[in-house]
N, C-alpha and C positions, 0 to 999 in steps of 0.2 A: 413501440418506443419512437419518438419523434424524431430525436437527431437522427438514430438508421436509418430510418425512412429518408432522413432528405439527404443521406450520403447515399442510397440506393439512389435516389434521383436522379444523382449530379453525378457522382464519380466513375466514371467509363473504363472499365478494365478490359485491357485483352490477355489470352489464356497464357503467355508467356514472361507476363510482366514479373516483376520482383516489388513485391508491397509491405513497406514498413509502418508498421502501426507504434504511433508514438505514445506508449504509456494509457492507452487506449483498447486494451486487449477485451475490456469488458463490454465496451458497444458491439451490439449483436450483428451489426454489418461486416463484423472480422467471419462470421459465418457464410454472409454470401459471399465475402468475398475467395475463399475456399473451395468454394460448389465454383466459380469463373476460373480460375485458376490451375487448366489443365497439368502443364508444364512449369507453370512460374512458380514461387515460391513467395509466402507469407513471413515474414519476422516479425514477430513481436516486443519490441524493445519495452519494455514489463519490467514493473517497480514491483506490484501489488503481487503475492504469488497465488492471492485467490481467486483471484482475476485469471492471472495465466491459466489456473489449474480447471474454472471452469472452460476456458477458451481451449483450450489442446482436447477437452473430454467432449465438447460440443465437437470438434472436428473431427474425433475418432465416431462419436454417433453419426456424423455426416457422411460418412465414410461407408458405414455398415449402411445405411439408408441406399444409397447410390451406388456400392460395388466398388467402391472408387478409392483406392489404392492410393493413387496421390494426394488424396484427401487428408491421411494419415501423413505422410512422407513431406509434404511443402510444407511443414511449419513447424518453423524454428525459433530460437527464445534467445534472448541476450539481456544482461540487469540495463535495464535505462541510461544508469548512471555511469554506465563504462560501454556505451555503444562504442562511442570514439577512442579505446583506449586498444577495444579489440577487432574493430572493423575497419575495411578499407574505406577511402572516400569514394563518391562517384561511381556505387554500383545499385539505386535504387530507379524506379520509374516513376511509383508513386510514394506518397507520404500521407496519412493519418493521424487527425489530433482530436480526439475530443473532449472540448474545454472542462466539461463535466468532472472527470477525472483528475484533474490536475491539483494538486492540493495549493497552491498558490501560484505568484507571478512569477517567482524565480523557475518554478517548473515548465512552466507554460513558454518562460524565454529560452530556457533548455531545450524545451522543444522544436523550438523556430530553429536554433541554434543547430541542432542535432538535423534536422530535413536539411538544412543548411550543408552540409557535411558528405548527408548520405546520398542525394540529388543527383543522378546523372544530369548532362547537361538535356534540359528540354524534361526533366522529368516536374510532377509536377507536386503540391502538396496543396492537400484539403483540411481543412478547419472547421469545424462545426460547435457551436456555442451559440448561449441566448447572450441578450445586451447582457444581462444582468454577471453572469460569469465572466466579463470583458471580451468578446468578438468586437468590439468595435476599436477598441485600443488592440487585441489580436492583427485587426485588418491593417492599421497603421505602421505597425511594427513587421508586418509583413510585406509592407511598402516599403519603407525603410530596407529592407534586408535584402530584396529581391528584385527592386524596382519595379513591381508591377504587381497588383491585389486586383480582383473582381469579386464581386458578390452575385454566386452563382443561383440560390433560392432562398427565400426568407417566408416563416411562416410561424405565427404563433409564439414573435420575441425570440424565435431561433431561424439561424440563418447559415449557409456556408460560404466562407468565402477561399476565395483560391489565390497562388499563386506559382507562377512557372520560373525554374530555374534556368536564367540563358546560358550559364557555364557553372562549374563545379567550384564550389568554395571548400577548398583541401588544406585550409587553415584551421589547424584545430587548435589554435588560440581563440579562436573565435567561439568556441562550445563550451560550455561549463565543466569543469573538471570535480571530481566528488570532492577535491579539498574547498575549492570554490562553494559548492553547497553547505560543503560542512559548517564554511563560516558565514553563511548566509543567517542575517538575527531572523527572518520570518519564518524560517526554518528548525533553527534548534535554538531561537531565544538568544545566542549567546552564552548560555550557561544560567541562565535563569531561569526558574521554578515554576509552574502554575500554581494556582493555589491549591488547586485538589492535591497536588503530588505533595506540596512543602505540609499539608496536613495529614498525610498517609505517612507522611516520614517522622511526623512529631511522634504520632501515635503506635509505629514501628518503634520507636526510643524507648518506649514506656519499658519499664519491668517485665521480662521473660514474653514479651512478645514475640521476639528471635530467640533462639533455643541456641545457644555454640554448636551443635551436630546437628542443627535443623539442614535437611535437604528442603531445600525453597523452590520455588518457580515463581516466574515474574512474567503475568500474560501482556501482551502488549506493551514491551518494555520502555518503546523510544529511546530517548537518549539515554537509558539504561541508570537512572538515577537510583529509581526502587532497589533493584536488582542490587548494585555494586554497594548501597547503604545496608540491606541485610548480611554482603559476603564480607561486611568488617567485621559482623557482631559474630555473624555463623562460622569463626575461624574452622571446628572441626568440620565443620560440614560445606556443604556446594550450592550454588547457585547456578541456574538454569533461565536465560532470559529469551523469550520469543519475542518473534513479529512479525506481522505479513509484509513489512516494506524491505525488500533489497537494499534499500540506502540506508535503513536507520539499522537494520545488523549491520553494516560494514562500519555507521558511524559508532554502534554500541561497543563492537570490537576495539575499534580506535580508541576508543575511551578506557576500556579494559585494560588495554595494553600500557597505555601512557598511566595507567595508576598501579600498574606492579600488581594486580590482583590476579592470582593464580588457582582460584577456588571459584571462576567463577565461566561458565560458557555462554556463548550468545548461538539462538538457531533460525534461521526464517523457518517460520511456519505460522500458516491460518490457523488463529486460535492458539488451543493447546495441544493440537492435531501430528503435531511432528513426536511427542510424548505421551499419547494416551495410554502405552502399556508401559510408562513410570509411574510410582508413588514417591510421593512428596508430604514430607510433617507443614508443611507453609505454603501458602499460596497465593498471592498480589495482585493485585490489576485497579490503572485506572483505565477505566474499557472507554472507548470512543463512542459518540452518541448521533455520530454522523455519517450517513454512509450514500454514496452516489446525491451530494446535497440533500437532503431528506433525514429528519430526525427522525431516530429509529431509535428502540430499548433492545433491539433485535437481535445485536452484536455482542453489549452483554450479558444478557440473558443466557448464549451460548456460553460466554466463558464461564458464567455461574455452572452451568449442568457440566459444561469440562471439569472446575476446579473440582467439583462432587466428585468425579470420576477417577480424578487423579489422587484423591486426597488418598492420606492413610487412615484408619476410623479414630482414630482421636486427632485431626490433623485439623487446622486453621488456617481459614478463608478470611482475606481482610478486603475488601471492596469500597473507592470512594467515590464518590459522585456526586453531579450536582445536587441542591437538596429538593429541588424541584421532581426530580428523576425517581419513579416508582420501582424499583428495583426488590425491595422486600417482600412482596407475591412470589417473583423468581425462585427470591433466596429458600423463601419457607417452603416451598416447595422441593429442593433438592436438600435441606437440610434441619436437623431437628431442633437447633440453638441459631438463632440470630437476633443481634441486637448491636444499637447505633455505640461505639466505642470512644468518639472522637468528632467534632463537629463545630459550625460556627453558622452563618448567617447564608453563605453562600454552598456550601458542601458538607458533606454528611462521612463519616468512614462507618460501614458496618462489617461486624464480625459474623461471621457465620461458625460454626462447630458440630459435629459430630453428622457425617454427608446420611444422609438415605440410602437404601440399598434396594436398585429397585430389580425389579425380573429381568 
C-alpha cells in the first residue's frame, strides 16, 4: 500500500517515543510502527472500530511473531472525537494522519487541530495523502497552524508532508469539540435526509411493514433516522441501532435522548457483529458503498448475510440502495423471497423474507 510505504520512508521513530495516530489506525504503517517502539507507546485516536479492531489484532499477531510483550502492551485506544476532552496537552512526539481515512474536511481540520493539542514541543506530525483527497490544501493549513510545512516524498499523486511543533498549543478551543461536529452541515446534513433513507422511510410507513412488537435492528444507523422512525410505530417492541463510527453513536444517542424515546438503544459495532447471537422480526440498512475511497458491494453484501443471521425465519429485511448497485445476487443468495418494494429513478428499496439456513 502506497502511503505505508512512503510513511516507512519518511517517518523516523525512536523506541521510546509516544505515537498518535490521528483516525488513521487502518494504514498498515501503525504495524511498523509497533515492531520500532520498544518502550514508547502507540495511541490510536479511532473513530472507525473496525479499523481499531483490526489494528490491536495485527499488533497481538505481531506480538506472537516477535516474542514481544510490548507489542501487546503500547497500544492504547481513545474515540477521536473526545481525545481533548480526556487527554492532557503536550505529551506526544509524533503525530499521524492519513488523508485517505478522513471522511471529509471538518475531520481532516480535527485532525490538524488535535496534533495541534497533543504535540509536545519539538514533536513533530506527518500527513500523507494524494492531490486528489486535499494534501495540498492539508499542507497549507498546516502552514497556517504551525508555521512551518515541508514535503518530505512525493510519488504517484501522493505525497507527505510534515510539520514540527515549536511549543505546545494547550488551547482546546482551538480543537473541535463533538458538539462542533455534531453541527457541522457536511457532516450530518443538518437534519436533512438522503434520498435513499427519505425512500426506506416512505416505504417503512406503508401498512404492517413495522409490526407494534417488532424487535428491529438498524445496520449502520448514522444519525439514527431509520431506527428512531421504526421505535414510534414499534411502541411494544425495541430498537437496536449500530455503527462502526464512535461519533455517530454518540451523535445517535444525542438524538435519542433529545426525542424522549425510550424503546430505543444505539451500540458501535462493525456490522451487526456486536448482536449476532440476537434475533430480530426487522431488519434496515442503508449500507455504505464506499470504503477506504474505492467503491465496494463488499460492506453490504456483509450486512445482507448478518441480517440472514439475525433474522427470525419469518422475519424482514428491507435494503435501499442505489439503483445502479447489484445487490440482489447477495440477497438471493441468503434468502428465499426478494423483491424491489419501493423505488424511483435513483434508488431502489428491496425486501428480502424468509433467510436460508445454511450448515
Amino acid at each position: 500500500m502506497l502511503p505505508s510505504r512512503l510513511l516507512a520512508d519518511t517517518v523516523q521513530l525512536a523506541p521510546a517515543q509516544h505515537v498518535l495516530f490521528l483516525n488513521s489506525a487502518a494504514n498498515p504503517f501503525g504495524m511498523l510502527a509497533v515492531q520500532h517502539l520498544s518502550t514508547g507507546i502507540i495511541t490510536l485516536a479511532e473513530d472507525n472500530i473496525a479499523a481499531l479492531h483490526t489494528a490491536v489484532k495485527e499488533a497481538r499477531s505481531g506480538a506472537l511473531a516477535t516474542e514481544s510483550i510490548a507489542s501487546i502492551d503500547n497500544v492504547r485506544h481513545i474515540a477521536f472525537h473526545e481525545y481533548t476532552l480526556r487527554e492532557p496537552a503536550a505529551t506526544m512526539d509524533v503525530a499521524i494522519m492519513d488523508l485517505l481515512y478522513q471522511p471529509n474536511k471538518a475531520w481532516m481540520m480535527h485532525g490538524l487541530q488535535l496534533a495541534a493539542y497533543a504535540l509536545k514541543a519539538g514533536g513533530r506530525l506527518y500527513v500523507v495523502g494524494a492531490k486528489e483527497r486535499g494534501i495540498l490544501t492539508m499542507a497549507k493549513r498546516m502552514q497556517a497552524l504551525f508555521g512551518n510545512v515541508e514535503t518530505l516524498t512525493i510519488s504517484k499523486g501522493h505525497r507527505v508532508v510534515s510539520s514540527h511543533a515549536s511549543h505546545p498549543q494547550q488551547n482546546e478551543q482551538q480543537s473541535l469539540t463533538l458538539e462542533d461536529m455534531l453541527s457541522n452541515e457536511a457532516i450530518f446534513a443538518q437534519g436533512k435526509l438522503d434520498g435513499g433513507t427519505s425512500l426506506l422511510l416512505e416505504v417503512l410507513g406503508m401498512p404492517l411493514a413495522v409490526q407494534p412488537a417488532d424487535e428491529a435492528l438498524d445496520i449502520g444507523c448514522g444519525a439514527g433516522y431509520l431506527g428512531m422512525h421504526i421505535a414510534r410505530l414499534a411502541t411494544q417492541g425495541r430498537v437496536t441501532m449500530v455503527d462502526v463510527s464512535l461519533l455517530t453513536v454518540a451523535m445517535a444517542q444525542r438524538t435519542i435522548n433529545a426525542a424522549g424515546l425510550t424503546n430505543i438503544r444505539v451500540l458501535p459495532s462493525d456490522g451487526a457483529q456486536a448482536v449476532l447471537e440476537q434475533r430480530f422480526d426487522l431488519v434496515v440498512t442503508n449500507p455504505p458503498f464506499h470504503h477506504g475511497g474505492i467503491q465496494t458491494t463488499a460492506l453490504a453484501e456483509r450486512f445482507i448475510r448478518e441480517a440472514a443471521q439475525v433474522l427470525r425465519p419469518r422475519g424482514r429485511f428491507y435494503l435501499v440502495a442505489n439503483r445502479f448497485l447489484k445487490y440482489e445476487p447477495a440477497l438471493h443468495s441468503s434468502f428465499n423471497i426478494v423483491e424491489e418494494v419501493g423505488g424511483n429513478t435513483r434508488f431502489k428499496v428491496l425486501r428480502a423474507i424468509l433467510p436460508k439456513v445454511h450448515p
